[in-house]
C-alpha positions as CSV (number, residue, x, y, z in Angstrom):
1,X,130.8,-14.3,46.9
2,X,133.1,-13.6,44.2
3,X,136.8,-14.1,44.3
4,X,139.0,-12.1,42.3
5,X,142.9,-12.3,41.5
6,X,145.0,-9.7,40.2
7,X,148.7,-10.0,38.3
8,X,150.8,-8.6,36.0
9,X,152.1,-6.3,38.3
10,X,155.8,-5.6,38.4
11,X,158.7,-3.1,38.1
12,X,159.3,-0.8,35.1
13,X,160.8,2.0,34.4
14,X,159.3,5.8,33.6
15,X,157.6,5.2,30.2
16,X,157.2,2.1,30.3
17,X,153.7,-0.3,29.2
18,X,152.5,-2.8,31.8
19,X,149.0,-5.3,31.6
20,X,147.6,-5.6,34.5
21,X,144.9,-8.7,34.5
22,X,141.7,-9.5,37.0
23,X,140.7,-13.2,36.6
24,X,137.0,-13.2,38.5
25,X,135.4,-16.7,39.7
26,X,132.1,-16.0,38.7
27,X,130.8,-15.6,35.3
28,X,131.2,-11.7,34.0
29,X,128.4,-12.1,32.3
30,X,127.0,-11.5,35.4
31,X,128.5,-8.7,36.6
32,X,127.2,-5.0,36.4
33,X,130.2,-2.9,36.9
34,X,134.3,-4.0,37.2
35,X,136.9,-1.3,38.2
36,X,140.5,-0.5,39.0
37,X,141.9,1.1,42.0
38,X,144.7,2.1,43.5
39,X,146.3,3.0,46.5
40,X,149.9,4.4,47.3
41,X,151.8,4.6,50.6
42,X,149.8,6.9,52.9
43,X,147.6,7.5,50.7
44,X,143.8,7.0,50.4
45,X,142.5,4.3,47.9
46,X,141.9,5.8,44.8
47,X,139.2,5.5,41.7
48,X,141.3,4.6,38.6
49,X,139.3,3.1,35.6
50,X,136.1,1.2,35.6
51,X,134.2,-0.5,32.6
52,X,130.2,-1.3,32.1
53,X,128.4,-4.4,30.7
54,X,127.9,-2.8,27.3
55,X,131.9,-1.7,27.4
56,X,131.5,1.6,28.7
57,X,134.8,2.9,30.6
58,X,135.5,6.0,32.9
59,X,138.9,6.8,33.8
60,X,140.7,9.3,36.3
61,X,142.2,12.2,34.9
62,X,145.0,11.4,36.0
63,X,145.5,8.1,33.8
64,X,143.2,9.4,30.7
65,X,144.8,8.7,27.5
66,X,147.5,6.4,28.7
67,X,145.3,3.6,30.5
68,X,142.9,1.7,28.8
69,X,140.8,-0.9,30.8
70,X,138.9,-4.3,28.7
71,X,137.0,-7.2,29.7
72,X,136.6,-10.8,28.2
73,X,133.8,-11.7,29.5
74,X,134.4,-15.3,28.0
75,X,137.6,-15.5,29.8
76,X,135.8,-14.0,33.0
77,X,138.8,-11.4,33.0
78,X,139.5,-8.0,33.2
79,X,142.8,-6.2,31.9
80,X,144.2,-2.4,32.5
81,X,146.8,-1.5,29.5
82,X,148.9,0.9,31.5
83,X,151.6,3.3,29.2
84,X,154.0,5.6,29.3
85,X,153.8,5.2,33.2
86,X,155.1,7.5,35.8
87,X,156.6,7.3,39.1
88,X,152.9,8.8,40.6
89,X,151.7,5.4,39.0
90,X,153.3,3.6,41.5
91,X,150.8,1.6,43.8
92,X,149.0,-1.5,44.7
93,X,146.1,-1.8,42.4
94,X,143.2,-3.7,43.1
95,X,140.6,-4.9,41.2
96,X,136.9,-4.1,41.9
97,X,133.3,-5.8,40.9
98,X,129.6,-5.2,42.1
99,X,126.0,-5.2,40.5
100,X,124.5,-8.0,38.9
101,X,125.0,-11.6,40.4
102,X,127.7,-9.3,43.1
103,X,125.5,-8.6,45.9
104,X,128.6,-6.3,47.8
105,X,131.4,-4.5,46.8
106,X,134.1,-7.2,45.9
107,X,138.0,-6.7,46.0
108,X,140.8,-8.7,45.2
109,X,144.2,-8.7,47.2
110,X,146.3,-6.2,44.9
111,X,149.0,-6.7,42.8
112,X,152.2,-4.1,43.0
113,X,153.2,-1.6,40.5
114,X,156.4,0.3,40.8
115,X,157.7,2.9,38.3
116,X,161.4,3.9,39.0
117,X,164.3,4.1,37.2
């Protein structure tokens, strides 16, 4: 099965960019669809931005127009530009791939993003 590793989270402060990145160990070629979600304290895991084979994307409303989610497939990663953040942004993200050579939902093991002054 696939294994997939977030980073590039961190703390910043209200406004601020981050880059989040999803390294996958199997070839993206492969792979149908790749996502980001979320999930804050006590709350459910939440949709956040996913992207298609042919570079199709979807966001939430809630992060439309400030997040903007890539792949290099030749790098077998995924990236999610994240500006002028907010303190609701704050959450462990996780990074999401099924379809193609992913037979079941795959998720990696988060990486934390904190917006606070």
């Amino acid at each position: 099965q696939v294994q997939l590793v977030e980073s590039g989270g961190g703390l910043v402060q209200p406004g601020g960019s981050l880059r989040l990145s999803c390294v996958s160990s199997s070839s993206m070629f492969t792979i149908s669809v790749m996502a980001w979600y979320r999930q804050a304290p006590g709350n459910e895991r939440e949709f956040v931005a996913r992207i298609f084979p042919n570079d199709a994307t979807n966001y939430a409303n809630s992060v439309a127009g400030r997040f903007t989610i890539s792949r290099d497939n030749a790098k077998n990663t995924m990236y999610l530009q994240m500006n002028s953040l907010k303190p609701e942004d704050t959450a462990l993200y996780y990074c999401f791939a099924f379809g193609g050579s992913v037979s079941s939902p795959s998720w990696g093991q988060g990486t934390q993003v904190t917006v606070s002054s």
